[in-house]
N, C-alpha and C positions, 0 to 999 in steps of 0.2 A: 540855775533852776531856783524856781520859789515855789512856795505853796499856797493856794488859796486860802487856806485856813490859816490863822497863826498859832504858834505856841506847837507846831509839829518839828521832828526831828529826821532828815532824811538819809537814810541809809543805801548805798548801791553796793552793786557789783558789776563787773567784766568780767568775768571767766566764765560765764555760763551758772553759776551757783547763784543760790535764793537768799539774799543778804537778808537779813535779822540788826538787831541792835547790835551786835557782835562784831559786825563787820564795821569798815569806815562811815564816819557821818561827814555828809556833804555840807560843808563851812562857805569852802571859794571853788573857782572853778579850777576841775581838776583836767592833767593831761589825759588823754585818751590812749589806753596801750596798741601798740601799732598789732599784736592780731586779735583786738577784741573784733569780734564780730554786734555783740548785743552789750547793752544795759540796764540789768534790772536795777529799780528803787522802790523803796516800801516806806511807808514814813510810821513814825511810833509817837506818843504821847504818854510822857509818865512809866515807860519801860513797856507800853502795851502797845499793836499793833493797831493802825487808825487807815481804815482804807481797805484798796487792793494792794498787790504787785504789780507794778508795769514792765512790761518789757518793750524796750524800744530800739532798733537796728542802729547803727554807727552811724551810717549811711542818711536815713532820718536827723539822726544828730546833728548832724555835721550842715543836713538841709538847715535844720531849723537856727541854726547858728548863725548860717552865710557863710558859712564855710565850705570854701570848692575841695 
């Protein structure tokens, strides 16, 4: 993942919870827990929220990868 903007910092999650700065920031690419279903990310600037939250299916993911 990247971001259109630079100088953002992107935080997810897999469990179904609303990641914040709190949670893991996205560096490299990560595994995928085998019963995530979704992944939300929010990206932050300076400790402050820049954006939406997205939520996007494994499933999606995995399309947009190439990964069967």
């Amino acid at each position: 993942m990247k971001t259109e903007v630079s100088g953002l910092a992107v935080y997810y999650s897999f469990d179904n919870s609303f990641p914040d700065k709190f949670y893991p920031e996205y560096t490299k690419p990560v595994s995928i827990p085998k019963d995530a279903s979704t992944m939300r990310v929010i990206t932050y600037r300076d400790g402050k929220p820049i954006g939406r939250m997205m939520t996007i299916s494994v499933s999606q993911l995995k399309k947009r990868a190439g990964i069967k």
